[in-house]
ZADRENMI-844010 format. One record per residue (C-alpha): x, y, z; residue in one letter; residue number from 1. Coordinates in Angstrom, 1 decimal, decimal comma, always signed. Layout:
N
       px       py       pz   resn   resi
        X        Y        Z      A    NUM
...
% end
This chain:
546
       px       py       pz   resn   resi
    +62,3    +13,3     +1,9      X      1
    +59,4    +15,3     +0,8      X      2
    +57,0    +12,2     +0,6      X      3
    +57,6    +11,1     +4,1      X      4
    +56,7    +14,3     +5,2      X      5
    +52,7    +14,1     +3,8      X      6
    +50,6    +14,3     +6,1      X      7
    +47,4    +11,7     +6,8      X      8
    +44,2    +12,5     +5,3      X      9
    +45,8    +13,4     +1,9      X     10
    +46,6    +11,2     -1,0      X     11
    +49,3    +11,8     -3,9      X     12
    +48,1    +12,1     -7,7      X     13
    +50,7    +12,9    -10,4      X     14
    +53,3    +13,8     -7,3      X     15
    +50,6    +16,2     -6,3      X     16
    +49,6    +16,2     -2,6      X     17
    +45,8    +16,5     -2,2      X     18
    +42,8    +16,1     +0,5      X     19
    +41,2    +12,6     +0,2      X     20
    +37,7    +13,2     -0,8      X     21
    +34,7    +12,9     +1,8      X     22
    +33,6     +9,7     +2,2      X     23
    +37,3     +7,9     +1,2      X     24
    +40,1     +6,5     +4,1      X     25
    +43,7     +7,8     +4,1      X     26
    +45,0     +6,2     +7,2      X     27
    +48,5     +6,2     +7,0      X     28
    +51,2     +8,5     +4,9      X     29
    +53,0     +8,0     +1,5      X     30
    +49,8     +6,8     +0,0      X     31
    +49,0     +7,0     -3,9      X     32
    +45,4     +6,6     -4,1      X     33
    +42,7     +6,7     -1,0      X     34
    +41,3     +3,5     +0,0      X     35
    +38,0     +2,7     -0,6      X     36
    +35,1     +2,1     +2,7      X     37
    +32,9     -0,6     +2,6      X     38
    +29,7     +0,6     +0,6      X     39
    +31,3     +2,8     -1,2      X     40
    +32,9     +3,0     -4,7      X     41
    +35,5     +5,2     -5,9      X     42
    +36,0     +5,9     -9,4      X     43
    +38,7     +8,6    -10,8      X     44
    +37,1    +11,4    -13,0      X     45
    +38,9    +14,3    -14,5      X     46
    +42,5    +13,1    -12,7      X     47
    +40,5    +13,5     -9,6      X     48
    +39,2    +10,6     -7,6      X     49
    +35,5    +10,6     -6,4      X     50
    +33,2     +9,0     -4,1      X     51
    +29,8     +7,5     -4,7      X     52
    +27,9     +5,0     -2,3      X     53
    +26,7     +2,1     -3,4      X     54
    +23,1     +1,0     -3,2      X     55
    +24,5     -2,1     -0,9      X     56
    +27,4     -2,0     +1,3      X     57
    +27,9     -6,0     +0,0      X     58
    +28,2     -4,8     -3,3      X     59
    +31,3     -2,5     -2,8      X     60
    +33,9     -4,5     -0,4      X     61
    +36,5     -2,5     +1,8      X     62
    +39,6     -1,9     -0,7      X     63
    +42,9     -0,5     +0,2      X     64
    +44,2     +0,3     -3,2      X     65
    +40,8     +0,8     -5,9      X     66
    +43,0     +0,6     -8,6      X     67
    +43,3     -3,2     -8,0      X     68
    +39,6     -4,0     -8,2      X     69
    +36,5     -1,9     -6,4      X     70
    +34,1     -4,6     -6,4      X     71
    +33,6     -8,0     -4,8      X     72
    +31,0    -10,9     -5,2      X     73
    +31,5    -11,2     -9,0      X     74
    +30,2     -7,7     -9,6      X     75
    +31,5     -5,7    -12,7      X     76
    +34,1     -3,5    -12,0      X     77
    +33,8     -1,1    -14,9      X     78
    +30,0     -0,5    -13,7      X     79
    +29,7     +3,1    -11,4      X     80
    +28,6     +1,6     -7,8      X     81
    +28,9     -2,2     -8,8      X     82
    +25,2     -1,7    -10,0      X     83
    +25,5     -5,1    -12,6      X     84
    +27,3     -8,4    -12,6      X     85
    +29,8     -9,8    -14,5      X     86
    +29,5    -11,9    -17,7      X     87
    +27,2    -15,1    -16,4      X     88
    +26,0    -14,0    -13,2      X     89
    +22,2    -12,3    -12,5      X     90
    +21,2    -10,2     -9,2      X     91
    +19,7    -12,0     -6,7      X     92
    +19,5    -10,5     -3,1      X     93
    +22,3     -8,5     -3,2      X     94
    +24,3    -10,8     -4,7      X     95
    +25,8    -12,1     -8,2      X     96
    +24,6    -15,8     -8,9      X     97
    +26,0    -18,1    -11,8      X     98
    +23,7    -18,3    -14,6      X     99
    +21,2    -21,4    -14,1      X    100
    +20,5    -23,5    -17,7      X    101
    +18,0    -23,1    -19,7      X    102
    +18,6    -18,8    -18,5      X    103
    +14,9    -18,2    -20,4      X    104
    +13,1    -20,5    -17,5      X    105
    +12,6    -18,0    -15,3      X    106
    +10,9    -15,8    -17,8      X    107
     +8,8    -18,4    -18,7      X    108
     +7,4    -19,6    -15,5      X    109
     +6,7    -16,0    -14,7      X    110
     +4,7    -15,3    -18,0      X    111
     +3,0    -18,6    -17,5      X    112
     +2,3    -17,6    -13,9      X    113
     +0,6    -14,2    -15,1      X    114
     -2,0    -15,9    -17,4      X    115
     -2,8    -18,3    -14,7      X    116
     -3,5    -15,0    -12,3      X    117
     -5,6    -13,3    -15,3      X    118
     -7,4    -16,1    -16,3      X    119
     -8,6    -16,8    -12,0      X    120
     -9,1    -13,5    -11,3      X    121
    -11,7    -13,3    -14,4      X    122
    -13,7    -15,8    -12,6      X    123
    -13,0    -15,6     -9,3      X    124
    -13,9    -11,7     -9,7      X    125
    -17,1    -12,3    -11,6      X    126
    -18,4    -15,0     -9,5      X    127
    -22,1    -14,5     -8,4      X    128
    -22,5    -11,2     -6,2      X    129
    -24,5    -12,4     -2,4      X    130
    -25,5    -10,3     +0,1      X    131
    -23,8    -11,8     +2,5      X    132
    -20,2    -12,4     +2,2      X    133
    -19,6    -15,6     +0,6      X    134
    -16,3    -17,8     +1,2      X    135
    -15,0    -16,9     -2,2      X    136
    -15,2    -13,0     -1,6      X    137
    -13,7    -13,4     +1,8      X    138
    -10,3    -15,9     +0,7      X    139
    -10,0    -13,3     -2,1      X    140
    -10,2    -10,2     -0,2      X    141
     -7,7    -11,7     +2,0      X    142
     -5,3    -12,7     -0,1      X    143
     -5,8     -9,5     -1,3      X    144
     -5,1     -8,0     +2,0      X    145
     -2,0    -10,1     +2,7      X    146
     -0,4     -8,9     -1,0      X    147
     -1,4     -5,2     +0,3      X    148
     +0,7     -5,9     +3,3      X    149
     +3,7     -7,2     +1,4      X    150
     +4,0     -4,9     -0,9      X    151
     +3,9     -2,1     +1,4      X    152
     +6,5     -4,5     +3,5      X    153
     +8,5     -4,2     +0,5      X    154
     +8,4     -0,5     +0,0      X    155
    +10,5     -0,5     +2,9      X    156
    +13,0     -1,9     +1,2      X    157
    +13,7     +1,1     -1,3      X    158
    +14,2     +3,3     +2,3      X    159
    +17,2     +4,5     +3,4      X    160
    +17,6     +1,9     +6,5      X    161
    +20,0     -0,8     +6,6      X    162
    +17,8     -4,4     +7,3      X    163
    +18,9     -7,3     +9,5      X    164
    +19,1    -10,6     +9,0      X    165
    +16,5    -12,6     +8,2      X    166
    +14,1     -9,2     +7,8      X    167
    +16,5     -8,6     +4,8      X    168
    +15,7    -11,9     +3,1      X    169
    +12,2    -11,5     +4,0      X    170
    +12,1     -8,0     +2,2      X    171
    +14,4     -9,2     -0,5      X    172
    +11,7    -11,9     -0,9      X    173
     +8,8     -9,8     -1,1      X    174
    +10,4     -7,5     -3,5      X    175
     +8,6     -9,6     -6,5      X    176
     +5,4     -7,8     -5,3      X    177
     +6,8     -4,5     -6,6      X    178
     +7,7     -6,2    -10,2      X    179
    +11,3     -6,7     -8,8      X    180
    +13,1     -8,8    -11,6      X    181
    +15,6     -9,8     -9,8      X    182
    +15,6    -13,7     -9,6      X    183
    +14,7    -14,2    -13,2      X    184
    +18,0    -14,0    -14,8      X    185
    +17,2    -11,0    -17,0      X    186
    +20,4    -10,4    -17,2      X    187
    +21,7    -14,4    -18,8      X    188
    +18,7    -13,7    -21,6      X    189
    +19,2     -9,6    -22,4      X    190
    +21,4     -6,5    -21,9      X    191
    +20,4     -5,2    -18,4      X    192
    +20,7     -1,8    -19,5      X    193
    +18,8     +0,1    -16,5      X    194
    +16,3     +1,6    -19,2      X    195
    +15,4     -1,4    -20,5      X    196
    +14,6     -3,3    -17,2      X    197
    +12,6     +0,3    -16,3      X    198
    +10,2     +0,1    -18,9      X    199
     +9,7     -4,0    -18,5      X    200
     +8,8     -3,2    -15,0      X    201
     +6,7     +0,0    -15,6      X    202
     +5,2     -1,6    -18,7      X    203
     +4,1     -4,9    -17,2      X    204
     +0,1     -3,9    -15,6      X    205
     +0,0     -2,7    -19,5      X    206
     +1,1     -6,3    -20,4      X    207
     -1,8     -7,4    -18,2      X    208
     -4,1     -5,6    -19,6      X    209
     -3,0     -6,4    -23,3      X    210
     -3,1    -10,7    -22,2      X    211
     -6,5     -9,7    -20,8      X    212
     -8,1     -8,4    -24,3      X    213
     -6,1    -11,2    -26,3      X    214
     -8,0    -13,7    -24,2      X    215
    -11,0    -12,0    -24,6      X    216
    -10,7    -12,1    -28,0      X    217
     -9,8    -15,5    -28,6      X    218
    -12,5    -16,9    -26,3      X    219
    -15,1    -16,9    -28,9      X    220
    -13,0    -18,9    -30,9      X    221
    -12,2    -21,3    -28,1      X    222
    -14,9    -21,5    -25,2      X    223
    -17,3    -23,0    -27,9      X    224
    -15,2    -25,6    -27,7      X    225
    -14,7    -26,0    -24,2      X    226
    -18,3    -25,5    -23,5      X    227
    -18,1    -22,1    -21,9      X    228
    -19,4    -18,9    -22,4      X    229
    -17,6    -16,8    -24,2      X    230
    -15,4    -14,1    -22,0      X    231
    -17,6    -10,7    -21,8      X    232
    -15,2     -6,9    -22,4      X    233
    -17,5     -5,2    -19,2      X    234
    -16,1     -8,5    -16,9      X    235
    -12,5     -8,3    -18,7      X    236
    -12,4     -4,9    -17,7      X    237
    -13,2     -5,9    -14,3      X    238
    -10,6     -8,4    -14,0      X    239
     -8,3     -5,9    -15,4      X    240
     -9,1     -3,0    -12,7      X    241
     -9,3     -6,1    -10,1      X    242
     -5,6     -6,9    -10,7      X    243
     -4,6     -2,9    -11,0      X    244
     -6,1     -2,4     -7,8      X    245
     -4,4     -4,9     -6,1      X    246
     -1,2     -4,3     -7,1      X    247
     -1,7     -0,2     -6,9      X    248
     +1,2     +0,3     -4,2      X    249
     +3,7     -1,5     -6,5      X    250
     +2,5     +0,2    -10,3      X    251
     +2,3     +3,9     -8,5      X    252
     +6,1     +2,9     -6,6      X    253
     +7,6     +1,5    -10,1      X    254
     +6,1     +4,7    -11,9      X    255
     +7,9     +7,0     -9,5      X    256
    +11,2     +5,1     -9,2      X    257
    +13,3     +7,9    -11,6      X    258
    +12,1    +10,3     -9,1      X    259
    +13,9     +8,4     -5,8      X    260
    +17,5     +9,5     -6,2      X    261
    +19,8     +9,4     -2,8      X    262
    +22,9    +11,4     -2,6      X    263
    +26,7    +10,5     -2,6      X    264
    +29,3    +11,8     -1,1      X    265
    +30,4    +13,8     -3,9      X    266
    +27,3    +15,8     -4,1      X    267
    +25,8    +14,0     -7,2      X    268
    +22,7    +11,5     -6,7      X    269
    +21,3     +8,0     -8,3      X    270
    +18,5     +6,7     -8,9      X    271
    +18,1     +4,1     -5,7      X    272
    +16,7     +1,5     -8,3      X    273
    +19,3     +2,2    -11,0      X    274
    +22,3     +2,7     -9,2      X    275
    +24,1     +2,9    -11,9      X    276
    +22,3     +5,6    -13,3      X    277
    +23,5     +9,4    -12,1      X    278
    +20,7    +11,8    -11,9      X    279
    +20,7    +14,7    -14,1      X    280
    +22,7    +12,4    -16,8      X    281
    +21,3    +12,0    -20,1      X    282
    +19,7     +8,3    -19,6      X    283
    +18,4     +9,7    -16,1      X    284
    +16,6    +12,6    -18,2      X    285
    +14,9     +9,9    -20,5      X    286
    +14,1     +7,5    -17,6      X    287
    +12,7    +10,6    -15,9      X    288
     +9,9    +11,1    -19,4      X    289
     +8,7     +7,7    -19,3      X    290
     +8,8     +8,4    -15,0      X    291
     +6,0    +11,2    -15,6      X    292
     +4,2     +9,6    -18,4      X    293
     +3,6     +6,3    -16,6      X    294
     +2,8     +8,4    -13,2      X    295
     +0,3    +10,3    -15,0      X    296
     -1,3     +7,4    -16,5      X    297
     -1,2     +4,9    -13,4      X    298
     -1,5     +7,4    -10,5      X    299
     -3,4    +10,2    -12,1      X    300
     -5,2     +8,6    -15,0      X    301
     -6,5     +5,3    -13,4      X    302
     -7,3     +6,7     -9,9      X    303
     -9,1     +9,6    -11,5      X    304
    -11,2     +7,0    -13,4      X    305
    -11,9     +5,4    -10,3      X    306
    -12,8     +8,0     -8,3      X    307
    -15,1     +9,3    -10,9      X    308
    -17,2     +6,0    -10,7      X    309
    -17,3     +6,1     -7,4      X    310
    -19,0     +9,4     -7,5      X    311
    -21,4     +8,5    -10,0      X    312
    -21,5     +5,1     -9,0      X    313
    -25,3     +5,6     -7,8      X    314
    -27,0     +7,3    -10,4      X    315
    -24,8     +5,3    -13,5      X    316
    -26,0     +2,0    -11,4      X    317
    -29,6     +2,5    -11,8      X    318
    -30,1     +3,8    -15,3      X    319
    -27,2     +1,5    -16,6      X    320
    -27,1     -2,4    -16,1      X    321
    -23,0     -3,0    -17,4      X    322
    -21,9     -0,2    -15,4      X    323
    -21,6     -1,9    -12,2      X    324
    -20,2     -4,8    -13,8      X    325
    -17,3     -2,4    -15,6      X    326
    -16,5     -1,4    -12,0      X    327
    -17,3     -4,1    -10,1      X    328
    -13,7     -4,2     -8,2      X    329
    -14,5     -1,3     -6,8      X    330
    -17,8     -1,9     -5,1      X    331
    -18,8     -5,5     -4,5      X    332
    -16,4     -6,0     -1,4      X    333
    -17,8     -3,7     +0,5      X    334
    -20,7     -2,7     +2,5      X    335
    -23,3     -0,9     +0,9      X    336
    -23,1     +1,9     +3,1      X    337
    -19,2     +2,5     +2,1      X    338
    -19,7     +1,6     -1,9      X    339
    -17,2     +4,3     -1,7      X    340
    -14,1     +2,8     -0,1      X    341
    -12,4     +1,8     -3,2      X    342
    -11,0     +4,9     -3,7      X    343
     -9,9     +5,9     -0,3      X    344
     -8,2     +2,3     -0,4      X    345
     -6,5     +3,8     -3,7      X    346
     -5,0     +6,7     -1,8      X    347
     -4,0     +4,5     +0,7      X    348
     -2,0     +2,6     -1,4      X    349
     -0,5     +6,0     -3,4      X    350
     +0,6     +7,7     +0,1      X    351
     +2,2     +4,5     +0,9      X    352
     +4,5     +4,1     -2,5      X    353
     +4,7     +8,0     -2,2      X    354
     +6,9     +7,9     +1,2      X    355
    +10,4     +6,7     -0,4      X    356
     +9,8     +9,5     -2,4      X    357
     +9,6    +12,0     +0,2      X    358
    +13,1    +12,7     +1,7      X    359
    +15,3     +9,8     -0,5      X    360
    +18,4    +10,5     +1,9      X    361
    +16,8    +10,2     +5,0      X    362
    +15,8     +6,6     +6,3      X    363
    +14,3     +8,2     +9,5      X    364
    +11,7    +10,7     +7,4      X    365
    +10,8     +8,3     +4,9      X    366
    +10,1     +5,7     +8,3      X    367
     +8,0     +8,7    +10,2      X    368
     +6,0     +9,5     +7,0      X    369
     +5,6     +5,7     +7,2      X    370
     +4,0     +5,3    +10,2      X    371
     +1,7     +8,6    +10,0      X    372
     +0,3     +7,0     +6,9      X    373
     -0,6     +3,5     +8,4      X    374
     -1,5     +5,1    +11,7      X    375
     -4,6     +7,2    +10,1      X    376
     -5,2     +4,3     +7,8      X    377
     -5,4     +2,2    +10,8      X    378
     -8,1     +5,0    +12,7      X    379
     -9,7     +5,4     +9,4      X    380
    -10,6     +1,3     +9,2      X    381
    -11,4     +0,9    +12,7      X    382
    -13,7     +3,6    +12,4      X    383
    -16,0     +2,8     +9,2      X    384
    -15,4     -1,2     +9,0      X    385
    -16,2     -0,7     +5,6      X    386
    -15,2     -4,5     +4,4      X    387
    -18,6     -7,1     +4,2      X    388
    -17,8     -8,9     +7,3      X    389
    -16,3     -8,2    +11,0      X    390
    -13,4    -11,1     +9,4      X    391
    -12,0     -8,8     +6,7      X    392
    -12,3     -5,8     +9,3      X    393
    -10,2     -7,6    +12,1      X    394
     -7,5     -8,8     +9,0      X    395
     -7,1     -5,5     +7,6      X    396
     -6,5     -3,5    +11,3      X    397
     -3,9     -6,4    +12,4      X    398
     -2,4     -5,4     +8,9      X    399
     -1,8     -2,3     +9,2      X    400
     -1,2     -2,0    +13,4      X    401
     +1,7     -5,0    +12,2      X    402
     +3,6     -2,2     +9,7      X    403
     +3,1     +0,4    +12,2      X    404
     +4,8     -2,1    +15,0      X    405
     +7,5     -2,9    +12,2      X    406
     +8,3     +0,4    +11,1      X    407
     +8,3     +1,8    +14,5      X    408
    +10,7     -0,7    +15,5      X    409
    +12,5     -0,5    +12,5      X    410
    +14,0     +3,1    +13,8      X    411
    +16,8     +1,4    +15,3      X    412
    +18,6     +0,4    +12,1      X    413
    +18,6     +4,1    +10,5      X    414
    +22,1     +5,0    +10,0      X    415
    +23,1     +7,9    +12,0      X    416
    +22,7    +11,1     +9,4      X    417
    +24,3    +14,1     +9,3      X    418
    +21,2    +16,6     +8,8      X    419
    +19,5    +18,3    +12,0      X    420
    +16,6    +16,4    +13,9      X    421
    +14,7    +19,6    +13,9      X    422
    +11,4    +18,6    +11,5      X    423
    +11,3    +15,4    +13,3      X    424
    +11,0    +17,2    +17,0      X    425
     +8,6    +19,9    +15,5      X    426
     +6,7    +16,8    +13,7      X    427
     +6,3    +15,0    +16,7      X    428
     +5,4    +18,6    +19,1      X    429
     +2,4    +18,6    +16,6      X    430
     +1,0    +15,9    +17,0      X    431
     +1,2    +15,9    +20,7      X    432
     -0,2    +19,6    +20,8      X    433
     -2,8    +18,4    +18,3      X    434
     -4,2    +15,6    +20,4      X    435
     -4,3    +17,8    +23,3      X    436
     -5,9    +20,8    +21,8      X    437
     -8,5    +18,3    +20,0      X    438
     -9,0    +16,6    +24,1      X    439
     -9,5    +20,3    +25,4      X    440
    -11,9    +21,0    +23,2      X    441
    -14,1    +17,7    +23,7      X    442
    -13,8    +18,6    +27,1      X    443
    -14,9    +22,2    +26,6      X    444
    -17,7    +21,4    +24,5      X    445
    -19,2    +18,5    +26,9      X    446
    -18,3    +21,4    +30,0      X    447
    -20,3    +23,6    +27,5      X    448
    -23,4    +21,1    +27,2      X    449
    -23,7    +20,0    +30,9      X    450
    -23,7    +23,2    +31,8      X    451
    -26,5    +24,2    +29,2      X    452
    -28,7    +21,4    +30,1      X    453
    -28,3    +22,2    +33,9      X    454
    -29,8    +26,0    +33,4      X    455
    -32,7    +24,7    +31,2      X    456
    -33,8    +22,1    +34,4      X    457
    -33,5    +25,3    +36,5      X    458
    -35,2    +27,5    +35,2      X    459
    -37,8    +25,7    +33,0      X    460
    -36,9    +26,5    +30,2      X    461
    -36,9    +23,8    +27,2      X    462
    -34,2    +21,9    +26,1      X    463
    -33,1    +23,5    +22,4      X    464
    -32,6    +19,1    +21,8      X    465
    -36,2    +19,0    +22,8      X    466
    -37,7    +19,1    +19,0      X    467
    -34,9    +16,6    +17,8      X    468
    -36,0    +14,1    +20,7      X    469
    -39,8    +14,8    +19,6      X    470
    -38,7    +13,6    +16,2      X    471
    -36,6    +10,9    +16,5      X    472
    -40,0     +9,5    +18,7      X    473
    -42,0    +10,5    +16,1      X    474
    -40,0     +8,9    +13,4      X    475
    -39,7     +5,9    +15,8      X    476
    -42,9     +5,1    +16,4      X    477
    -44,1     +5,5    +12,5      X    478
    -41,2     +3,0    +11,7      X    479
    -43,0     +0,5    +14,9      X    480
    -46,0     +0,8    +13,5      X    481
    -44,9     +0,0     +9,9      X    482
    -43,6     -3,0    +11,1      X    483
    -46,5     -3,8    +13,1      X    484
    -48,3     -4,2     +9,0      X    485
    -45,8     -7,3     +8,6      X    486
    -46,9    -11,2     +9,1      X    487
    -43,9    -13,0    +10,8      X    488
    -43,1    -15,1     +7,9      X    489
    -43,0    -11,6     +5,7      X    490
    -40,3    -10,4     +8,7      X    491
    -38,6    -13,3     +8,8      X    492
    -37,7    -12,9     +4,9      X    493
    -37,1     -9,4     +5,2      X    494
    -34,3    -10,2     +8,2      X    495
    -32,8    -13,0     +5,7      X    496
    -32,4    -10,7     +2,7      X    497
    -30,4     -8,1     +4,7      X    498
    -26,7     -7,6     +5,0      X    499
    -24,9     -9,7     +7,8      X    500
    -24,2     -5,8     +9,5      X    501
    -27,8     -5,0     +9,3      X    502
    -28,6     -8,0    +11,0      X    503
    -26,3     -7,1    +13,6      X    504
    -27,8     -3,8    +13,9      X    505
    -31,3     -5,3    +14,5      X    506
    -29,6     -7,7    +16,6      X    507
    -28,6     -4,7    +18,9      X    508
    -31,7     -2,2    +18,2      X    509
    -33,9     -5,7    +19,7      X    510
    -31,7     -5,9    +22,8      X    511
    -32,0     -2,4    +23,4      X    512
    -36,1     -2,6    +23,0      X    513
    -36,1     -5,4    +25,0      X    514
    -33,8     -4,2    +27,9      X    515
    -34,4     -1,1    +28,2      X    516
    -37,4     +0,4    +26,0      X    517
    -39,9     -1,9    +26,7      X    518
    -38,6     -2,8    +30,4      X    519
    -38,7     -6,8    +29,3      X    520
    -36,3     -9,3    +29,7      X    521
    -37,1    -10,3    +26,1      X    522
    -38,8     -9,8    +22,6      X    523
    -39,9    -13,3    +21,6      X    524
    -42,2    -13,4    +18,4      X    525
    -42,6    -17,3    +18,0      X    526
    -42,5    -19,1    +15,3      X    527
    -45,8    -20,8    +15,0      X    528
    -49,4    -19,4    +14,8      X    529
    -50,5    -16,3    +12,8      X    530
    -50,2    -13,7    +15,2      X    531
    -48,6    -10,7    +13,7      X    532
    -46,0     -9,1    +15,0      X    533
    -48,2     -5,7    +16,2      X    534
    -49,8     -7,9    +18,3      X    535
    -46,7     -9,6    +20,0      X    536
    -45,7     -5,7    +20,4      X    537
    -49,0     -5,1    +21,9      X    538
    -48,7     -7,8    +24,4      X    539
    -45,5     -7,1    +25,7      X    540
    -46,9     -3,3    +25,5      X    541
    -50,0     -4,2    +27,8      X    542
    -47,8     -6,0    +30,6      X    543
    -47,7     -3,9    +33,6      X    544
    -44,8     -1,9    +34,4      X    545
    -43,1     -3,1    +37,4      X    546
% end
């Protein structure tokens, strides 16, 4: 009589009546355990049963009664969360799949796959340096771009958002960017104990570099042979910093994976990689070494190296001839004017793998942080076009206005969360008070101007710009008459050697001394006959102003 009178929302344990715990179902009396939600797993600790979510809602099936089996899709029962499959089966999407024979395939096509991408990128990355972009600089640079844009693709895949069909598969897909394993049947050849996949994934741009100084060494023993030269350490090291750089997003996001943990309902957290793996446990606090030592060496260590030869990038250059060649990867794509991008591309790529670190449990911060960090990337490259040509411009802003578009729309499928929207409203009254402050005081400050310049043609008095104008003129006129000094074959070589952005800059400063300088429909120095080009100026100088 007393068990028909429990209530709902309490389960029995050892004829004891107790509250279900949060995140468990208890829809109907008498029961004798709680019944398990989809994406979640409930394990009994301590007489006491407790909730954790898994990292996948496929991975944890709806179950009425756990003690009859918590996991579905051949996952291992006995693992917290579902986090491995059974005996035979390997992760792949989400899902356990049989074992394929021969299991070490995979591995081997991958490892095969890495030489292939050392040995190309040790010539492709070498190749002759032009002054103009040349069609190997710009299919690189945009492959390069494209593996930029799906790795950051994929870092949306460790965020707390639940993906659609087919934009899961696509993600799932592009996972391999980051080092994801998954797919390679680690689990058929070894024991996929979550420390031991950690460190093969963090460990494997050391791998790289390791394959990179084998080959190095063993071509003097083998490019005699072949009839090649021999590989050189400053253009190894190149390769090496070529293939780090490029896969920056995905070496700084495996680094810092120990540091991701989301929370259950139980008020205990996993790491979002390692579900299986509790924060604060004692593999978690091991993980957690190798996280900081790997995060100091990738995104501290390499980025600091970097950075350094980017600031002493012009005096090493000219008093050292294997210095550019060390750091090659971080100059020769773009123009000489931004020699320095390579870092700020670096930082790019560290805020982006830094955002599922930000706020783990919240899918809508970690997509705003998102879209903050492509939207000034996005400003930033349509402002200093710092790639060789307008191409590789144009590719890199339709990248990143793309992830802003996906993100944005990617708000939708944020699962409702129980903390306040507060920082997002105050977030987003910043940013609109920001821009309008910053449009009031451009306004102010041209208000500020006109006015100035209206009381100095009242009164007389001399513009305080005057001076500058007298110099630029000044400046101007020495340049015209330098150029005056040149033959037009000397002018026409001078034009050729240029960057293609220079040329487009003469291009512009002609039309505009043509147009509206000189009052001339044209500036046409012809090809044939000696005249010099102070003359031609002088002619179109001595026409009569009309």
């Amino acid at each position: 009589a007393a068990l028909a009178q429990w209530q709902v929302g309490n389960s029995t344990t050892a004829a004891v009546c107790s509250r279900c715990p949060p995140g468990s179902v208890c829809d109907s009396v008498n029961r004798t355990t709680p019944a398990q939600p989809r994406g979640m797993y409930l394990s009994l600790e301590r007489g006491a049963w407790s909730v954790f979510k898994c990292a996948h809602d496929d991975q944890c099936p709806a179950v009425d009664d756990p003690d009859s089996g918590r996991c579905g899709g051949n996952f291992d029962d006995s693992q917290l969360v579902c986090s491995r499959c059974a005996d035979g089966f390997f992760l792949q999407k989400s899902l356990c799949r049989p074992c394929q024979q021969p299991e070490f395939l995979p591995v081997l096509i991958a490892v095969v796959l890495v030489m292939i991408i050392i040995v190309g990128t040790y010539y492709t990355s070498n190749s002759p340096i032009t002054r103009d972009v040349s069609a190997m600089l710009t299919t690189t640079v945009a492959f390069g771009l494209l593996l930029t844009a799906a790795q950051s693709v994929s870092v949306m895949a460790t965020m707390q958002v639940v993906w659609p069909e087919p934009f899961l598969s696509i993600v799932s897909f592009l996972r391999l960017a980051t080092f994801d394993l998954q797919g390679l049947q680690l689990e058929c050849v070894m024991d996929p104990e979550p420390l031991g996949v950690y460190m093969v994934q963090v460990a494997s741009p050391l791998a790289v570099m390791v394959l990179c100084a084998l080959f190095t060494a063993m071509s003097g023993f083998v490019a005699p042979l072949l009839g090649a030269a021999p590989w050189e350490i400053p253009k190894a090291f190149n390769a090496v910093g070529q293939v780090w750089q490029a896969v920056y997003i995905s070496i700084v996001l495996v680094a810092l994976y120990p540091f991701q943990c989301y929370s259950h309902p139980n008020g205990q957290s996993s790491v979002r990689a390692f579900s299986g793996v509790v924060c604060g446990s004692d593999e978690h606090h091991v993980m957690l070494g190798f996280g900081v030592a790997f995060t100091l060496l990738y995104g501290v260590g390499f980025y600091a190296l970097c950075l350094w030869a980017n600031l002493v990038a012009p005096r090493m250059s000219a008093v050292s001839r294997v210095f550019p060649t060390y750091f090659r990867f971080l100059f020769c794509r773009f123009r000489v004017q931004r020699w320095f991008w390579g870092s700020v591309l670096m930082l790019r790529s560290m805020s982006i793998a830094l955002v599922p670190v930000s706020n783990p449990d919240s899918g809508k911060g970690q997509l705003v942080m998102f879209i903050v960090v492509a939207a000034v990337c996005l400003v930033l490259q349509a402002r200093v076009l710092p790639w060789k040509s307008m191409q590789l411009n144009a590719l890199d802003i339709l990248v990143l206005f793309c992830l802003v578009v996906i993100t944005s729309a990617s708000m939708s499928y944020v699962e409702p969360e129980d903390t306040s929207d507060t920082p997002y409203v105050v977030l987003a009254l910043t940013v609109i008070y920001g821009a309008a402050a910053v449009m009031l005081l451009q306004v102010a400050y041209g208000g500020v101007r006109t006015l100035r310049e209206y009381l100095a043609v009242t009164s007389n008095t001399p513009v305080v710009e005057a001076g500058v104008k007298d110099e630029l003129a000044s400046r101007f006129l020495d340049q015209v008459k330098a150029v005056g000094t040149l033959t037009q074959p000397r002018l026409l070589q001078v034009v050729a050697g240029v960057g293609v952005y220079d040329r487009q800059v003469i291009d512009r400063f002609t039309f505009l001394l043509s147009h509206e300088l000189l009052r001339s429909s044209s500036l046409h120095v012809p090809v044939e006959g000696p005249r010099t080009v102070s003359k031609e100026l002088a002619r179109v100088l001595s026409k009569p102003q009309r």
